[in-house]
Structures are given as C-alpha cells and as structure tokens.
N, C-alpha and C positions, 0 to 999 in steps of 0.2 A: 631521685628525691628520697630524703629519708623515712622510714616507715611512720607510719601517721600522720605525716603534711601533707600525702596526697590528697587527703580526703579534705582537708581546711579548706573555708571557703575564703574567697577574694577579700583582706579586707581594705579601709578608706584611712588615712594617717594622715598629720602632719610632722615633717619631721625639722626635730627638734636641734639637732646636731648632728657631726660627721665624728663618727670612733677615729681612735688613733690609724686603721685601717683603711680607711676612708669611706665606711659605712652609714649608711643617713640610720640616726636611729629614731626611730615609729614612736608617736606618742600612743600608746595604744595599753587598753587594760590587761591584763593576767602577764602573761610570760611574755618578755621583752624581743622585738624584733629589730634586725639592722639589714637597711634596703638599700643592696646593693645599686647607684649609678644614681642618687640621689642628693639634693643638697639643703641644707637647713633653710626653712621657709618655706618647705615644696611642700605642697597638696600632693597625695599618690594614690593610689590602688595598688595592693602588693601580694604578690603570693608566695609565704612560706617552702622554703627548699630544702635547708639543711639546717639538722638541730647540731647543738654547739651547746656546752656547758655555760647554762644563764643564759640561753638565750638562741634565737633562731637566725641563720642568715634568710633572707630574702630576698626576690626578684621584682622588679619593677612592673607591674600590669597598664598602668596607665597614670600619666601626666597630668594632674587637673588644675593645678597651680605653680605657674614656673619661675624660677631663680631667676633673675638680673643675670646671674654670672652663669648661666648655664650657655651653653656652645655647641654648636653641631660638631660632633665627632671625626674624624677627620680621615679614620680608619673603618671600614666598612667592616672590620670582623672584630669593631668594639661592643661588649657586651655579654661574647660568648669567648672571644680569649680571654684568660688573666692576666697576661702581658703587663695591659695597663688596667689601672681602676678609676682614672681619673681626668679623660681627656674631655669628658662634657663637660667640663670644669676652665673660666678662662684661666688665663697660665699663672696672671696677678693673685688670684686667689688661689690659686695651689700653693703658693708663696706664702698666703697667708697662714692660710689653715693649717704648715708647717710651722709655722714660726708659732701658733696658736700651742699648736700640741705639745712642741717643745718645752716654752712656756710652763704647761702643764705639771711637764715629767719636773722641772725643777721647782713650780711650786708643793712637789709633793716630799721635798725634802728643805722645803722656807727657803727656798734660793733665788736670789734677783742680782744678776750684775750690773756692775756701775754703771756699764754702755750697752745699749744694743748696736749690734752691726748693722750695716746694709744688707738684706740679703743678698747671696752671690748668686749671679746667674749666666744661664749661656745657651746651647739652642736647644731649641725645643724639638725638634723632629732630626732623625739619619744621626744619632747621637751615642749609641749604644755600640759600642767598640769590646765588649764581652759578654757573654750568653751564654746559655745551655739550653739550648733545643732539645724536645722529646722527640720520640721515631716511635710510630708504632703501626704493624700490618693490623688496619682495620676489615676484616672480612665484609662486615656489614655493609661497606661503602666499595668494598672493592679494591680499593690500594692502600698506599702507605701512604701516614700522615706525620709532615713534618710542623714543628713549633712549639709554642709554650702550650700551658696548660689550661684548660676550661675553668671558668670561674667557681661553677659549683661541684662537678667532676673532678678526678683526678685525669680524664682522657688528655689526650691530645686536642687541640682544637684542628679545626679544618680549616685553614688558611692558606690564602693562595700568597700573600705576600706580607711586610711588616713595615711601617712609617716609622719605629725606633731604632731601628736597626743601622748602624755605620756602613757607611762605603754601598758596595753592592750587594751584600747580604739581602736586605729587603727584600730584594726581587728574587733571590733565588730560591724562596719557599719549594715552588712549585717545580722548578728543575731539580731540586733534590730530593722530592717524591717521589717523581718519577724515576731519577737514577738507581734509587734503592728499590725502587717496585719491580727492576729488571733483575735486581742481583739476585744469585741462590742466596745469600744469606740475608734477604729481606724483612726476615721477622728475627735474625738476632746480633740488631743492631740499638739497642734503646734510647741512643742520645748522640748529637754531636756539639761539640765544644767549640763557640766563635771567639776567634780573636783577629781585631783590624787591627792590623798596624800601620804605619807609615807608608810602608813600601811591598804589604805583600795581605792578602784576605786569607787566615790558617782557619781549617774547618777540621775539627780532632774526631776522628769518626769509633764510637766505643763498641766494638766489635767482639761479641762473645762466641764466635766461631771466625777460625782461621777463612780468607776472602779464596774463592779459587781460580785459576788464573783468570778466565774469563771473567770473573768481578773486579780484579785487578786491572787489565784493559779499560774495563767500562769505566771505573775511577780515575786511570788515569787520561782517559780520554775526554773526559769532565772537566778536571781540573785544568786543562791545556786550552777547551774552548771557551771557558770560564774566568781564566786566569787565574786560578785559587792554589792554595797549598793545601794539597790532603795529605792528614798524619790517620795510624791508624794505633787504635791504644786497647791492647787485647787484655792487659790487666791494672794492675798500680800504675801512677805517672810516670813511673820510671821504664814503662814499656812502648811509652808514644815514639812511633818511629813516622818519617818523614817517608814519602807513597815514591816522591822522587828526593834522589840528591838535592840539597839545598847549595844555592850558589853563596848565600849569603843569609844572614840572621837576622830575624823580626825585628824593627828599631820603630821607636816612638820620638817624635823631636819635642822641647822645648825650647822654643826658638828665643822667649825672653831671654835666656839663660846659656844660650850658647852650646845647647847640651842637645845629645841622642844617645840615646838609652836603648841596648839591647836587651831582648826577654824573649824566653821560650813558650810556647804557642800555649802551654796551661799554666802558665807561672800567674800572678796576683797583676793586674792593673788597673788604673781608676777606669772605670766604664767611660766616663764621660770625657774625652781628651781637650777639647778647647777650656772646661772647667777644670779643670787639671791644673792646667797652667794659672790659671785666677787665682785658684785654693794656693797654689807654693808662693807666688806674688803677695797673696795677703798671710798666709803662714811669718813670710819674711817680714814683712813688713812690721806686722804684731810680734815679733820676737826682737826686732831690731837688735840685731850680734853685732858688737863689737869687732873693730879690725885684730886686736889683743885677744878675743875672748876665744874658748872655746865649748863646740858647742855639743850636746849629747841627743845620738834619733835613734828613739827605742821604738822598738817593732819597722823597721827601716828598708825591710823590701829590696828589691835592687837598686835601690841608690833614689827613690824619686825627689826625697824632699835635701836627703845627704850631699847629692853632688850641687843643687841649687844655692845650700846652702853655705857648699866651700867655698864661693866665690863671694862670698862675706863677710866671711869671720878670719879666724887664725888657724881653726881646723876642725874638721866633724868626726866624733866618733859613732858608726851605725851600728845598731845590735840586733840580731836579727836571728830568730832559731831555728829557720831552713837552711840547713849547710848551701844549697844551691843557690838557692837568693846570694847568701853571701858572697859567695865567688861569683854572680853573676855584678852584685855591685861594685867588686873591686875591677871586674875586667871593666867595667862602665868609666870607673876613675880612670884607669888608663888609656881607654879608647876616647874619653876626653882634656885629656893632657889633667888629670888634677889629681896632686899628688899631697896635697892634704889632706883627705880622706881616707881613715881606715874602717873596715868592717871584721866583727868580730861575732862568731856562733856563740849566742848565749839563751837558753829554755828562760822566754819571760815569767811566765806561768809557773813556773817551780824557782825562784830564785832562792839560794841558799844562805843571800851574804857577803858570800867569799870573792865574789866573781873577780875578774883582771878588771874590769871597767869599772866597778865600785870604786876603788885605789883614785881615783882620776877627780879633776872639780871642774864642773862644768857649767855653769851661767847660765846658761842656756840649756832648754831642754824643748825637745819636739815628742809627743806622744801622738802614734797613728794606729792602735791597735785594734783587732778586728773585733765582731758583733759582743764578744763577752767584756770586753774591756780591758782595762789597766787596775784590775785593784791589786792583785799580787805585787806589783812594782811601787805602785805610789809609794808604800813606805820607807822606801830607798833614798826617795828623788832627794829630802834633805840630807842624808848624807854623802849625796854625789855635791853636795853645793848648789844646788836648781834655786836660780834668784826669779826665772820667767821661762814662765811652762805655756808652750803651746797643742792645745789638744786637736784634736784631728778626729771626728767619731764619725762610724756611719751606723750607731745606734743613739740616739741622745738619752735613752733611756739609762745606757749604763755611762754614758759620758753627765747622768743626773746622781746619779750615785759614786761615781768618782769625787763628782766638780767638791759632792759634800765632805767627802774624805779629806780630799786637799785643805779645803779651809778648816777643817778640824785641825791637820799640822802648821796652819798657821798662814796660809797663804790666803789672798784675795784675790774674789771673780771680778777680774777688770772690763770684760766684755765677752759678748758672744755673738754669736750668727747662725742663721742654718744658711745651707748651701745645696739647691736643686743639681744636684748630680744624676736624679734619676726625674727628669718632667714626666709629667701624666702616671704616675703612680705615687703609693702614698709613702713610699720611703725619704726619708731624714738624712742627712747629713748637714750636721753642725762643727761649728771651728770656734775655740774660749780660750784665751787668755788669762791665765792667775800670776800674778805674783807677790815673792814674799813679801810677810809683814816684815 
C-alpha cells in the first residue's frame, strides 16, 4: 500500500462510472478514487491502495448496493490476480462498456460513423492462446510462483490455475511451480512465454543463467509427461532454442479460408483464435475486393489477414518490418498453394516516400498496426490509391486519432465495431471502415 493510505479510513461511495480501465469511479469529496471490481450504481465501502497521479486506486471492502449485471466470478484467484478485471461483470455488459468507451475516445475528436457494427464476439473462458507469465522464488511463501501479476502489487500472484488460458495451460500453473522450485536455477528464471497452437502448447522459458544438466532432465521430463514444447531464451528472440528437436512447426488453422499458418513460439498472434477468424471474415467482408482489384496489408504479420485475403482479389501485397515475419509469410503462401501474395520489409514508422510499394495502386487497403498506431503511414495511403481502408486496432484510442487524420484527407467513417478479443478484462479492440470521398 502506498505511504499515507495505510492510515485512511474505510470510506462509503456510490459509484458513478467505470474509467477506461475498468475502474468504478467513488462519488466522493477531495481527491478522486477508482474502485477496483466495481460497477456504476453500486453502493461500496472502499479502501484506498495505491496513489496514481489525480487520483487513488482502490479496493473493494464491502458491497451494500448491487449491479443487475454483477456475476459470481468464476475464477477463485479473481481479485488478487490482474489477469482479469472484469469477470464480476456479465459478458453483455463487458460488450457494452467497450463499445461505450470507444464511443468516448471518438467523441473526443467530433467523430460518429455512418453504421455501428455488431459487436464481434466469441468465448469467453480457455481463450487465451498468448501470454506472459511472471516466475518468481517467493521466500516468504516458500516456493516459486507462477502467473500474472497482482492487481495492486507488482508481485506475482499465487495461483494454482487460470480459466483464460487456451488448451491445457490453465491447469499447469501449479506443475510449473513446482518444476522450477526443483531446479538450481529457480530464482533466475523471471517469465515464461505461452503460445497455443493447433498442434503443439510452446512454453519460452526466459532463463538468465545457463540450466545445468540435471535441470535440463527435469524440463525435459516435463514436457514429455505434459506434452508441451519447452524452448529456452537466454537472451534476445533470436536466442529461443527448442529444449528438444522439433518434428514439425507451430501451425494455426483458418478453416474458413482454407488456410494454416506457420509461426515461431514468440512471433505476434491474435490471442483469441476462434475470434480471429470472425475479425478476417468481417475484415473481408467490409473491404469487399474485387476479383481485378488489388489489395495493400500494412503492418501484415505472417500473412494472417494477406493469405485470407488472396483468395479474393487479384493480389495482396503484405508490408511488414520484421525481416522474420516476412519470410515466415511468404513460406505460409507457399505451404498454402497461393502464389498471389508478395511480402515485402518495409520500417512503417519511419517511412521515407520512396519505398518499392509506394510505386503500386491499390483499392484496397488493410491497416493492423500495433498499440501506437498508423499515423506515420496514413499519409501515404492516397498516394498508394486507397479508395477502402480497413482498420484493424487493439487500441481504439489511436485508432481515434487516426480515424481523424483520415477524414481530414478526405475519406469517410463508414462504420465501426469493437471486437472482444480479450473477455473479462478491459481491453478494446475495434474494426472501421473509411472510404474515399
């Protein structure tokens, strides 16, 4: 607890709203409180935790007036993990309170589009197909603790298992405490990296001392009663090595589209995979490509929305400024028979001008770029020929500050959406369509 909040006493709120984090914020005098696990209408009792610039977080002490839409939580170590923030919440109004905040972020730049979307949705629990788990030897407790992070803590939480987690992850909390609580290098291990795929559970184990044999045994003995693939990554990505030979490479299907997509155990992938496929479904759909046309995917990954995309137009060009991504998307066109798709390394974030793909005209444009956005690029897109731009965000905040840019060059907000790719926490992704005037 931060210095000075120990001593505050309990106090009584109603609260008034949920922050963009999913915080209830305290109707309460002097200095502004947001209580955590809270929803607008609620009666509380709260006790100040952690001070924050404007303002304090808070913990829930007691319930005196309850939400309609409040739910028993579903996960016994809701509260004290951070995992999620959001599961006492039913799932409808998680939906909302995104599409509310959204909303928000674009009335703070006077923007409404023509359509709202439906939101897109998909499951709610065993969903999380990428992670970072903390590790850390707790003396005070006695072993190692695997998992996400404490709400008001930077710790580890104490958790024996996880309800968002894909595949068999979930349950292996607790066998991967104890694996690491056996090893000599127990305390310098800080994180492991989940990735589910299709056909194989990779767990990246980030190891700041070399394993010695007998922790290599013990790993590999794990992973064989387990069935998992342990890598171990003793410095940069380019040092993850596979614990055993791999017979074959991580693959993800999209069964609408005929397609499986190979990727390395840290490479970029949508968490959510059955909404995966939703999002490229309605990607397509809202950009509707011509069989003539051809089409342009910046920020483009290993091919996820590029190869979907070849199978409807006349051709896709992917741009993409991890050299590896890109070779991993052109082996994806080939190990999918489609040989209309090129990929090409280009720095979106520093663009010059000049580039080879600038040269090109493309009707079509897919934007998928991470948390900072697309604004470096936007002012490209007309002179690439972009008549319908599909954006792709997993911040709406700077997909609010784009969407404005765009219509300053001239294009219109045809419609929007957000899209629950992460249930039970308060993260956003949204999907908009502009085109030219």
């Amino acid at each position: 607890m931060s210095r000075g909040l120990a001593s505050r006493p309990v106090q009584t709120a109603d609260i008034i709203r949920l922050d963009h984090k999913g915080r209830g914020e305290a109707d309460v005098p002097g200095r502004s409180a947001r209580v955590h696990h809270t929803l607008p209408g609620e009666q509380v009792t709260f006790k100040r935790r952690r001070r924050r610039r404007g303002f304090d977080e808070a913990e829930i002490v007691e319930l005196l007036r309850r939400s309609d839409h409040r739910v028993e939580p579903r996960c016994p170590h809701f509260g004290n993990c951070g995992g999620c923030t959001m599961q006492h919440i039913d799932s409808r109004k998680q939906v909302a309170l995104k599409k509310g905040w959204y909303r928000e972020m674009l009335a703070e730049y006077e923007l409404e589009p023509e359509c709202w979307l439906e939101p897109l949705t998909g499951p709610q629990w065993g969903y999380r197909r990428r992670a970072r788990l903390g590790v850390k030897k707790v003396a005070g407790k006695g072993r190692v603790l695997v998992g996400f992070r404490e709400v008001f803590k930077s710790y580890v939480a104490d958790m024996d298992g996880c309800e968002i987690l894909s595949g068999n992850v979930g349950e292996l909390i607790r066998p991967l405490c104890e694996l690491i609580d056996g090893l000599s290098i127990c305390d310098r291990i800080p994180q492991i990296e989940v990735a589910v795929a299709d056909n194989a559970t990779a767990l990246v184990f980030r190891v700041l001392e070399t394993p010695k044999p007998d922790d290599l045994d013990a790993l590999r003995q794990f992973a064989g009663r387990y069935e998992v693939r342990l890598y171990l990554q003793e410095g940069g990505l380019d040092t993850v090595q596979a614990l055993v030979e791999e017979q074959d490479a991580l693959r993800y299907r999209l069964p609408a589209f005929g397609l499986e997509l190979e990727f390395a155990p840290v490479d970029f992938i949508q968490v959510n995979g059955a909404l995966n496929e939703k999002m490229i479904e309605l990607a397509i759909e809202l950009l509707s490509p011509k069989d003539d046309e051809q089409v342009l995917d910046l920020f483009c990954g290993l091919g996820n929305f590029s190869l979907a995309l070849a199978r409807h137009c006349a051709g896709v060009t992917g741009i993409e400024g991890d050299m590896g991504l890109v070779e991993r998307a052109h082996r994806n066109a080939i190990l999918n028979n489609i040989d209309n798709a090129e990929f090409l390394p280009s720095d979106l974030f520093y663009p010059s001008g000049q580039e080879r793909w600038m040269t090109g005209k493309y009707p079509c444009v897919v934007l998928d770029p991470p948390r900072s956005g697309a604004s470096q690029i936007i002012p490209f897109l007309p002179q690439v020929g972009a008549q319908r731009i599909v954006y792709v965000s997993c911040n709406p905040a700077s997909l609010a500050r784009d969407a404005a840019s765009l219509v300053n060059l001239g294009y219109d907000f045809k419609a929007t959406g957000v899209m629950d790719m992460f249930p039970h926490t308060s993260h956003v992704e949204a999907i908009a369509l502009f085109t030219r005037r």
